[in-house]
N, CA, C and O atoms as a printed pandas DataFrame, in Angstrom:
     atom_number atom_name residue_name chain_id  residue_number  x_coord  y_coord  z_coord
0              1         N          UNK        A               1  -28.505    0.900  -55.969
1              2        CA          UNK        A               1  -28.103    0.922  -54.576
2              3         C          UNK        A               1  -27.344    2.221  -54.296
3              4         O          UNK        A               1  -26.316    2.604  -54.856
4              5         N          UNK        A               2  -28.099    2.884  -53.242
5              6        CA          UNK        A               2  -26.964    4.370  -52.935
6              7         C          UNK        A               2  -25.913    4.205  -51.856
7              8         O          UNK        A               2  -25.970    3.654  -50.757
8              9         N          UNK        A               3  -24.949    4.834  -52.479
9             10        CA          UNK        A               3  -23.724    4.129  -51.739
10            11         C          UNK        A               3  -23.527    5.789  -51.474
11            12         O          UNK        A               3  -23.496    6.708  -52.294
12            13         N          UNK        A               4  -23.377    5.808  -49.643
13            14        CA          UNK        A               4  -22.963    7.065  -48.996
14            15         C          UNK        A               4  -22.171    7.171  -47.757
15            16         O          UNK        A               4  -22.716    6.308  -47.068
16            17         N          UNK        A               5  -21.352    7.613  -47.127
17            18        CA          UNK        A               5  -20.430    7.536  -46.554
18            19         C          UNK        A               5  -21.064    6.626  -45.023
19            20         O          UNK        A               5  -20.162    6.249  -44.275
20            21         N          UNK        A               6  -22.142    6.378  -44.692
21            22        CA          UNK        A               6  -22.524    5.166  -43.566
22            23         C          UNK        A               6  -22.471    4.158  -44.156
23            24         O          UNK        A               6  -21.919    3.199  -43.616
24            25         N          UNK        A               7  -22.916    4.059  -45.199
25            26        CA          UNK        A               7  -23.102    2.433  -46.013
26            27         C          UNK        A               7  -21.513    1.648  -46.289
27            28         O          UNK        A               7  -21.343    0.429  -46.305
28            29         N          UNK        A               8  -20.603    2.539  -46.463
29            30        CA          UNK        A               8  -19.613    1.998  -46.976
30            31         C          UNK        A               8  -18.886    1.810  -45.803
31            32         O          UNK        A               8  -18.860    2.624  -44.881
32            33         N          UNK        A               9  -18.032    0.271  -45.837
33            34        CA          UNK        A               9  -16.843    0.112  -44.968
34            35         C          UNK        A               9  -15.461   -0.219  -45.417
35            36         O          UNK        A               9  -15.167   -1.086  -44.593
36            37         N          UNK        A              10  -14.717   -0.124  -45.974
37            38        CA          UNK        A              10  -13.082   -0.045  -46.624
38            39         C          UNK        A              10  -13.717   -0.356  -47.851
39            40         O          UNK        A              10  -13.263   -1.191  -48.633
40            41         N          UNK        A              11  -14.739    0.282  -48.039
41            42        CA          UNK        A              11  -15.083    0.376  -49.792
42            43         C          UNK        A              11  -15.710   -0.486  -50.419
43            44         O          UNK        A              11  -15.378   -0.778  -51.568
44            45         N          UNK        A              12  -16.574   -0.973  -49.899
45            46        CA          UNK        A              12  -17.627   -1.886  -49.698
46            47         C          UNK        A              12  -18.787   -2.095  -49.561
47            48         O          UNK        A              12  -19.151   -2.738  -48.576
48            49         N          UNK        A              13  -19.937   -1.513  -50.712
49            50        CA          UNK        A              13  -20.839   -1.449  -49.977
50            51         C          UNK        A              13  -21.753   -2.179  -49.403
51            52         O          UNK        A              13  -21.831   -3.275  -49.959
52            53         N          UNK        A              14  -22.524   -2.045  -48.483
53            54        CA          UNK        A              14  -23.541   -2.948  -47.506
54            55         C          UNK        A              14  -24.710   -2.349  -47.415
55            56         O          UNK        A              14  -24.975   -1.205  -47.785
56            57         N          UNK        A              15  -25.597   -3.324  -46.792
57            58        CA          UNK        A              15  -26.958   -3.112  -47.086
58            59         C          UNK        A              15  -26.895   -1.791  -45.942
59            60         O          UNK        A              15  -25.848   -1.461  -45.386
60            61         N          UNK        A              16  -28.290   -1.084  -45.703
61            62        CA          UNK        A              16  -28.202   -0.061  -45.049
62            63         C          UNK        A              16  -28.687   -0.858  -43.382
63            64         O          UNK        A              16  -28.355   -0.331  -42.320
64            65         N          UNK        A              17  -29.380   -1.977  -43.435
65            66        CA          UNK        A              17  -30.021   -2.182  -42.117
66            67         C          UNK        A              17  -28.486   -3.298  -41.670
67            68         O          UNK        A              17  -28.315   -3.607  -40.490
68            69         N          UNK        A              18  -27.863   -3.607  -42.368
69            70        CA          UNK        A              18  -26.258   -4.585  -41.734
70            71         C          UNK        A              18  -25.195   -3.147  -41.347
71            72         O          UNK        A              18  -24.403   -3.216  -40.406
72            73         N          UNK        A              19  -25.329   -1.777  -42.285
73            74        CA          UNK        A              19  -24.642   -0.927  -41.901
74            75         C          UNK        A              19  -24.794    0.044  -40.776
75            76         O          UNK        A              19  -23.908    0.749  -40.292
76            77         N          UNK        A              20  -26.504   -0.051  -40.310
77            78        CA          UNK        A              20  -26.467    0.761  -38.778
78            79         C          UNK        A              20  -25.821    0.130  -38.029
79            80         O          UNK        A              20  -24.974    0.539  -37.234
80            81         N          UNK        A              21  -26.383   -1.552  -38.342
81            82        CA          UNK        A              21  -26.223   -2.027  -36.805
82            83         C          UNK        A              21  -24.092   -2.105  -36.621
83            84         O          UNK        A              21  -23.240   -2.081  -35.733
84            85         N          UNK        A              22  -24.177   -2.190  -37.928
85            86        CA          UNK        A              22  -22.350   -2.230  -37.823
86            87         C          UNK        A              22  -21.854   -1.102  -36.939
87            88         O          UNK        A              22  -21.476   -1.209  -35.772
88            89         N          UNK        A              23  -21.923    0.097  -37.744
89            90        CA          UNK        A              23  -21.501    1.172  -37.347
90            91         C          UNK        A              23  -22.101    2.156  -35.786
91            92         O          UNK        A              23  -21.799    3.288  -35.407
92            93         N          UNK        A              24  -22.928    1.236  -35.261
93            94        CA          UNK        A              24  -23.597    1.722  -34.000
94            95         C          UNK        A              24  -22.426    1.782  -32.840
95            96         O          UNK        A              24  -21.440    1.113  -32.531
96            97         N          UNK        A              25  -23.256    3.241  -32.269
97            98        CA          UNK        A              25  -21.555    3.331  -31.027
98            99         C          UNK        A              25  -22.103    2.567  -30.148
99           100         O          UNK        A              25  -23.329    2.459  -30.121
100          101         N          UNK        A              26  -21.363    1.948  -29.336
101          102        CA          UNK        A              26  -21.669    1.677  -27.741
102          103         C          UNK        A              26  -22.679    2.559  -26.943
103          104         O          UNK        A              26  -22.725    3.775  -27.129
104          105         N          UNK        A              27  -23.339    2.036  -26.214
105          106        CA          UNK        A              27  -24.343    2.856  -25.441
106          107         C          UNK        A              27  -23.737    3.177  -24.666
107          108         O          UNK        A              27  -22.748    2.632  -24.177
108          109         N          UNK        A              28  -24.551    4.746  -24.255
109          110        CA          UNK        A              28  -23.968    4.980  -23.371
110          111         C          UNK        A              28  -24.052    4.717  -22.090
111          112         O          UNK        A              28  -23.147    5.350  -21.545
112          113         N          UNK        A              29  -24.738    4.040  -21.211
113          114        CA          UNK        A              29  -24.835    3.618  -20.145
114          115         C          UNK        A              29  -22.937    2.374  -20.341
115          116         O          UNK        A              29  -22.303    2.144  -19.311
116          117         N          UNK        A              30  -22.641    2.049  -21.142
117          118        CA          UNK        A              30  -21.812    1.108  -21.499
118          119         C          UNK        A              30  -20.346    2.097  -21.352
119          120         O          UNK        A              30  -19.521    2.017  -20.442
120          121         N          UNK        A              31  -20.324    2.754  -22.186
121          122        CA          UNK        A              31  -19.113    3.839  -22.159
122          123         C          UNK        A              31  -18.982    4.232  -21.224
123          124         O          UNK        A              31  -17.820    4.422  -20.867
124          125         N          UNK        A              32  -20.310    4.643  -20.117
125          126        CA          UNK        A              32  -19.762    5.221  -18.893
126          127         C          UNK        A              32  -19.641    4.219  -17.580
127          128         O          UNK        A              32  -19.605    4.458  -16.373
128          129         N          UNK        A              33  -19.608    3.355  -18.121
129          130        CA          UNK        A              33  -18.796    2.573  -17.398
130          131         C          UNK        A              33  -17.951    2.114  -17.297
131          132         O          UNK        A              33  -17.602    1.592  -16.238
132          133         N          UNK        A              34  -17.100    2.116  -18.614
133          134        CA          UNK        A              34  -15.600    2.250  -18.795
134          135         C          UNK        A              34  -15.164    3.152  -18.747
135          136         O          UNK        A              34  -13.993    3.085  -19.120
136          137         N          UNK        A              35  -15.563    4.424  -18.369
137          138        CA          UNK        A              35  -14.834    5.418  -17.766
138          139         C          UNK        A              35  -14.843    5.917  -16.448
139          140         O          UNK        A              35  -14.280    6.870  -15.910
140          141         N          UNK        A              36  -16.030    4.581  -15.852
141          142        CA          UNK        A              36  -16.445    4.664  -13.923
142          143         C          UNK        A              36  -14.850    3.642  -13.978
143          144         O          UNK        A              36  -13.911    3.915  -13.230
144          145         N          UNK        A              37  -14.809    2.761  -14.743
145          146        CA          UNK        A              37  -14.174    1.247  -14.396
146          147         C          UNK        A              37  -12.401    2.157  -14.521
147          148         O          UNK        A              37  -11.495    1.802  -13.767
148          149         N          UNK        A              38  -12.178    3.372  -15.637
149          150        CA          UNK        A              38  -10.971    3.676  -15.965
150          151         C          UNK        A              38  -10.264    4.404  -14.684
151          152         O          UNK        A              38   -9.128    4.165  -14.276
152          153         N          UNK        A              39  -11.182    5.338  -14.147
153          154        CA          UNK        A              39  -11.520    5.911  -13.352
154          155         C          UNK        A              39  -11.091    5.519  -12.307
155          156         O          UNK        A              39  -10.168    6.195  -11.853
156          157         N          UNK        A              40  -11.562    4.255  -11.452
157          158        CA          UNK        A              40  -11.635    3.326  -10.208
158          159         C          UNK        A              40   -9.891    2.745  -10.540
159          160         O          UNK        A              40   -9.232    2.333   -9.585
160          161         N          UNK        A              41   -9.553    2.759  -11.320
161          162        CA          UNK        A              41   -8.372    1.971  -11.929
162          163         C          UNK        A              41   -7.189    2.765  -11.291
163          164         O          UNK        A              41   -6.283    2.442  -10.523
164          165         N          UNK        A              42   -7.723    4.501  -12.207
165          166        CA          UNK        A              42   -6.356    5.406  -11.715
166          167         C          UNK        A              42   -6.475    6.109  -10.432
167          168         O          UNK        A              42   -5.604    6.813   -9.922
168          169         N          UNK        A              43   -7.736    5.829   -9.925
169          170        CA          UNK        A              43   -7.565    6.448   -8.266
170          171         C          UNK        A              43   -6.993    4.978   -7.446
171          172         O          UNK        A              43   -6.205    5.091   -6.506
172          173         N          UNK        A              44   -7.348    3.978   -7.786
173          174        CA          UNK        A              44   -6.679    2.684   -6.947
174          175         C          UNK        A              44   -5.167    2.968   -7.228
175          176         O          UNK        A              44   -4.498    3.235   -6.230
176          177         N          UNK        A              45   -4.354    2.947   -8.768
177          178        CA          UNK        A              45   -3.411    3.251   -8.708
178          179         C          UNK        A              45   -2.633    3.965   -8.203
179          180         O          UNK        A              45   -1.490    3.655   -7.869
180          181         N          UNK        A              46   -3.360    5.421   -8.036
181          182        CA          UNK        A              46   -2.747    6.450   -7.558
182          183         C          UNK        A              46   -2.335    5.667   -5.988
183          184         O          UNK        A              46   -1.260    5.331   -5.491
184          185         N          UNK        A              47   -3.451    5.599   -5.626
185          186        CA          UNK        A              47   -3.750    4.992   -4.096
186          187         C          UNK        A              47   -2.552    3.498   -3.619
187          188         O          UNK        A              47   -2.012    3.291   -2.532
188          189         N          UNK        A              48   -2.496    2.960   -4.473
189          190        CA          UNK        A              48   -1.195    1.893   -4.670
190          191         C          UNK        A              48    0.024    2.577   -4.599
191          192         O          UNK        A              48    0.997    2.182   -3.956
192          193         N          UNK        A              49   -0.044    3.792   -5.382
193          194        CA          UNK        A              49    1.503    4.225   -5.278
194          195         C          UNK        A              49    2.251    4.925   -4.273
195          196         O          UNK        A              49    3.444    4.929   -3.972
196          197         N          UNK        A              50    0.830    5.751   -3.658
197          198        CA          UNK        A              50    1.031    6.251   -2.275
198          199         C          UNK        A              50    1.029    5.319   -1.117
199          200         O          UNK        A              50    1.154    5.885   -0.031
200          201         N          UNK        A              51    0.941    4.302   -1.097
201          202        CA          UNK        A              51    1.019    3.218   -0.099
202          203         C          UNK        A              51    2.566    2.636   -0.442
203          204         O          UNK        A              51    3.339    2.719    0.513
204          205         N          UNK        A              52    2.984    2.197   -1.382
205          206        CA          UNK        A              52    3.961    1.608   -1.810
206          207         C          UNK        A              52    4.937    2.956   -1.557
207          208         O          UNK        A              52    5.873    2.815   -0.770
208          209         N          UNK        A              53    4.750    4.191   -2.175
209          210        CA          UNK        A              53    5.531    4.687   -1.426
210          211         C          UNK        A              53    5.908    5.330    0.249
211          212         O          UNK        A              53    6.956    5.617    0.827
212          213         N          UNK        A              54    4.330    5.365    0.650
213          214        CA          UNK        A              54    4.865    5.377    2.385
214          215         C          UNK        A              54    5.582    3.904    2.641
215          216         O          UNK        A              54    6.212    4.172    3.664
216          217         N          UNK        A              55    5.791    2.936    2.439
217          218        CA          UNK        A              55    6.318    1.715    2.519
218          219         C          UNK        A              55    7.821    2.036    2.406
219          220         O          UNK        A              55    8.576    2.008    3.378
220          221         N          UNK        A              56    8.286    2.412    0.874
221          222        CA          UNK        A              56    9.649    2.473    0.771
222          223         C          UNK        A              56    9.799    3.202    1.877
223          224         O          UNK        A              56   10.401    2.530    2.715
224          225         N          UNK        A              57    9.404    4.767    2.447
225          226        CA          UNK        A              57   10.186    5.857    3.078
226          227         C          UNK        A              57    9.857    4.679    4.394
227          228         O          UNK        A              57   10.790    4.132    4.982
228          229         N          UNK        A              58    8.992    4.514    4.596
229          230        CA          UNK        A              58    9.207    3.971    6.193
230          231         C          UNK        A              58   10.703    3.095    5.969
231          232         O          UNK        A              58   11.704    3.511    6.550
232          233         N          UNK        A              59   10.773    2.018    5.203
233          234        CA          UNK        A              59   12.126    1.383    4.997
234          235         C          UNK        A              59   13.212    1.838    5.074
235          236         O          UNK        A              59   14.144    1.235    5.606
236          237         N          UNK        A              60   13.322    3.255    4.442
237          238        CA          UNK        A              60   14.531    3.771    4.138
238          239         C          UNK        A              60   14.548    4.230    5.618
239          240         O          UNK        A              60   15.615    3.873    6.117
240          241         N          UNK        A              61   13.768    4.885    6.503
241          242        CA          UNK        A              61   13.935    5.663    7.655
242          243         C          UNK        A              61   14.479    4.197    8.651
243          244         O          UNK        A              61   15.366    4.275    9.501
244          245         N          UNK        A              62   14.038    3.446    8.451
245          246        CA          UNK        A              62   14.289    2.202    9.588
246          247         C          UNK        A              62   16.030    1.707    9.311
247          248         O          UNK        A              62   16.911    1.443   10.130
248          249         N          UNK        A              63   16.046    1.725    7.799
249          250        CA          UNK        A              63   17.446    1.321    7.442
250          251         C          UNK        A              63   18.656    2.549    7.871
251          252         O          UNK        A              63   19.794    2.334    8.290
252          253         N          UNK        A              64   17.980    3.909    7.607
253          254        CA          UNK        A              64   19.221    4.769    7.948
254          255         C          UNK        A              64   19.210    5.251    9.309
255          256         O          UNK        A              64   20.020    6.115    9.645
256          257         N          UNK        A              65   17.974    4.554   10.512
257          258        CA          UNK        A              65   17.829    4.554   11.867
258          259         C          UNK        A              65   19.088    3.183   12.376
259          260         O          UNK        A              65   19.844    3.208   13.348
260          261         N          UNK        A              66   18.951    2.198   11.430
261          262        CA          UNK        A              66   20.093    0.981   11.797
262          263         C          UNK        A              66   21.452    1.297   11.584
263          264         O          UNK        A              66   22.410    0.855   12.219
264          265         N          UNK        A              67   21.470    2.315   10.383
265          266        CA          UNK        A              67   22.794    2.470   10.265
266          267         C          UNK        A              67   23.695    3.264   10.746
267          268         O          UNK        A              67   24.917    3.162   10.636
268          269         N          UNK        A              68   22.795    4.440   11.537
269          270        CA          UNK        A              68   23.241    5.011   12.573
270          271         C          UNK        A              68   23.517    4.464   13.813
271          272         O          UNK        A              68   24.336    5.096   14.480
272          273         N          UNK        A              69   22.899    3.120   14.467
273          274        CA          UNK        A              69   23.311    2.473   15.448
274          275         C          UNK        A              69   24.351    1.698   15.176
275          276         O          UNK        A              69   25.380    1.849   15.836
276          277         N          UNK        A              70   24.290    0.868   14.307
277          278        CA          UNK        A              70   25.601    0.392   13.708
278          279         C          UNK        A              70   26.999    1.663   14.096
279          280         O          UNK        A              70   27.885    1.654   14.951
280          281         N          UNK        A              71   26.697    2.476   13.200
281          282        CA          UNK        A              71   27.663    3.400   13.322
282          283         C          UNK        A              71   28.358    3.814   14.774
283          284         O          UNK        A              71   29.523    3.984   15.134
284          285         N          UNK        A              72   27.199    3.883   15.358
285          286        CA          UNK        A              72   27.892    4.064   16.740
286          287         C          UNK        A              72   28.422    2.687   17.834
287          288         O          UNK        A              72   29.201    2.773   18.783
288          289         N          UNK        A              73   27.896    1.781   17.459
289          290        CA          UNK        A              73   28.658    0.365   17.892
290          291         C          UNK        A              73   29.690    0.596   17.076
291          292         O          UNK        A              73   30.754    0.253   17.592
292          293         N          UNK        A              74   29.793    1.055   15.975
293          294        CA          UNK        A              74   31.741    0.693   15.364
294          295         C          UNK        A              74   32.616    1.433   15.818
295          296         O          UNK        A              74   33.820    1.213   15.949
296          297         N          UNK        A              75   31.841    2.594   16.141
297          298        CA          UNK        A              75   32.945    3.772   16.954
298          299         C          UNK        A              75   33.281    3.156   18.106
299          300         O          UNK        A              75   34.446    2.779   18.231
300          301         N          UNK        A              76   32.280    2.923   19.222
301          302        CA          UNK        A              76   32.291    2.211   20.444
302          303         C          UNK        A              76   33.717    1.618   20.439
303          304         O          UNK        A              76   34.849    1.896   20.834
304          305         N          UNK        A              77   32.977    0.549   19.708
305          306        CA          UNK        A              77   34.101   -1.179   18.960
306          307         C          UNK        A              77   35.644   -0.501   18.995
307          308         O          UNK        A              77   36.524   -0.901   19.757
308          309         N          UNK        A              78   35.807    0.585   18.042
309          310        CA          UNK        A              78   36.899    1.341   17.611
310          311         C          UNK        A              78   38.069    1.479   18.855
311          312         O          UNK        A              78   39.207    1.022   18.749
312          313         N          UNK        A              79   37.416    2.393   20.364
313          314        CA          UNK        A              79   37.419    3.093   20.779
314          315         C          UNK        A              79   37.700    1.936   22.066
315          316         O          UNK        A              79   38.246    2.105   23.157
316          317         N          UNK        A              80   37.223    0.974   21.586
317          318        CA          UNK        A              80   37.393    0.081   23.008
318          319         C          UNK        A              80   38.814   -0.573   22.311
319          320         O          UNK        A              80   39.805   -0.668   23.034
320          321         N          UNK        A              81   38.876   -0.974   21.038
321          322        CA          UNK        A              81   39.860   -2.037   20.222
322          323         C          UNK        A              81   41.236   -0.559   20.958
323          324         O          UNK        A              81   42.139   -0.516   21.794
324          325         N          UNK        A              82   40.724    0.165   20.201
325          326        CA          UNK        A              82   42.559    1.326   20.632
326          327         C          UNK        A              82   42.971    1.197   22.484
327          328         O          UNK        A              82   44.020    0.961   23.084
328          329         N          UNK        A              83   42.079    1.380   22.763
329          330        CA          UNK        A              83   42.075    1.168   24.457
330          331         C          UNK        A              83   42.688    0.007   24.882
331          332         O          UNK        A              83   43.458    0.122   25.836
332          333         N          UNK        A              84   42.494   -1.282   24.307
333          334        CA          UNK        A              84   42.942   -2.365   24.784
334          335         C          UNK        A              84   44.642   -2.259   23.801
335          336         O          UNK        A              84   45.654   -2.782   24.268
336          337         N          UNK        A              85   44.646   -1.858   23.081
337          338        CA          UNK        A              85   46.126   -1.725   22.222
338          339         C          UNK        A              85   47.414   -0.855   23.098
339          340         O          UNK        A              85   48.591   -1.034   23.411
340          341         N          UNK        A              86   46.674   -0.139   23.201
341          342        CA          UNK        A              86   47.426    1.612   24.383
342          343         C          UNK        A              86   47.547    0.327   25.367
343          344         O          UNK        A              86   48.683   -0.140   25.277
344          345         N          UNK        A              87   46.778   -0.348   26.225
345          346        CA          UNK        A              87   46.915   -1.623   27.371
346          347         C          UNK        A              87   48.152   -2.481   26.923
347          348         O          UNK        A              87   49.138   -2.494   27.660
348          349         N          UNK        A              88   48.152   -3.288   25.603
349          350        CA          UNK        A              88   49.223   -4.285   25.373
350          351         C          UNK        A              88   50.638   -3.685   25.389
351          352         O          UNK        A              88   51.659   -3.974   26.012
352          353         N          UNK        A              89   50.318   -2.699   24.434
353          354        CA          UNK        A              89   51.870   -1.484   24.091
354          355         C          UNK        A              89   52.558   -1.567   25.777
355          356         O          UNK        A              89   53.635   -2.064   26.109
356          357         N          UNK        A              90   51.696   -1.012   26.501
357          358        CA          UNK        A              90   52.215   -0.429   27.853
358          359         C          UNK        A              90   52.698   -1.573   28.050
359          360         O          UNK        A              90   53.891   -1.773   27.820
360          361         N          UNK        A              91   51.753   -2.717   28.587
361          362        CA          UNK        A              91   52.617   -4.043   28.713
362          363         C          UNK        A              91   53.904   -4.509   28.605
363          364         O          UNK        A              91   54.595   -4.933   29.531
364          365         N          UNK        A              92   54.362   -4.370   26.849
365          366        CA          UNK        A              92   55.187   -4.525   26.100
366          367         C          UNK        A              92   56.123   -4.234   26.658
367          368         O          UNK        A              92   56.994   -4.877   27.246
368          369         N          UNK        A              93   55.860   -2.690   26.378
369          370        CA          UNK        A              93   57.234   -1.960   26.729
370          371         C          UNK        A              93   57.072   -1.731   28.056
371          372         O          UNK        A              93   57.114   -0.501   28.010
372          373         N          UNK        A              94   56.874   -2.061   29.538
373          374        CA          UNK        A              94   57.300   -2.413   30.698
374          375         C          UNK        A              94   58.035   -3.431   30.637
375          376         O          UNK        A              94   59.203   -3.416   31.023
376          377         N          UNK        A              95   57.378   -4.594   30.079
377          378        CA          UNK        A              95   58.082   -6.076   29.872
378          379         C          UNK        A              95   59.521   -6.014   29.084
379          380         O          UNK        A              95   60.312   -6.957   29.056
380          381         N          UNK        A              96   59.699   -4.906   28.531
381          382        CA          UNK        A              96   61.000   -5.130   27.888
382          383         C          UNK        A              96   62.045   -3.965   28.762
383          384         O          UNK        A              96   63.260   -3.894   28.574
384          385         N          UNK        A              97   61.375   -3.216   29.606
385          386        CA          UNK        A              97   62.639   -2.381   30.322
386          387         C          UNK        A              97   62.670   -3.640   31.483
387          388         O          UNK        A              97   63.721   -3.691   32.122
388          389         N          UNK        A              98   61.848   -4.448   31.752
389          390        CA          UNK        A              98   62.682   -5.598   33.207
390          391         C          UNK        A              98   63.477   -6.777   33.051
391          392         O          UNK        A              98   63.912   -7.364   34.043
């Protein structure tokens, strides 16, 4: 029996017609379709990540659009709260010179 580097598998040898069919690659119509399928995978991904990220930025723009209105209702708030204080004070101290 000739034992040559196709025949053998971790040192073992096998017949020659059990060792083609062993050692046979994938066809290629087969391979290239796991690299159509790998392919379709990392352009969807890509395509996922650019969606997911127009998503976050729209979020972030809506959240730091709220927090600027916020911001200006607290000033408002602020601005009305001192106004009515400057009002009581005056009060006060009229009420305590009569």
């Amino acid at each position: 029996m000739c034992m040559n580097s196709s025949e053998m598998i971790t040192g073992i040898a096998i017949t020659g017609l059990y060792s083609s069919f062993r050692l046979r690659r994938p066809s290629s119509k087969r391979y290239n379709l796991r690299v159509h399928g790998l392919n379709r995978r990392r352009k969807s991904s890509k395509v996922d990540m650019e969606v997911k990220n127009l998503r976050l930025y729209i979020e972030n723009k809506t959240i730091m659009e709220e927090n600027q209105r916020l911001r200006k209702k607290a000033l408002l708030l602020h601005q009305e709260n001192q106004a009515l204080l400057s009002q009581l004070q005056n009060k006060l101290s009229s009420s305590q010179l009569n």
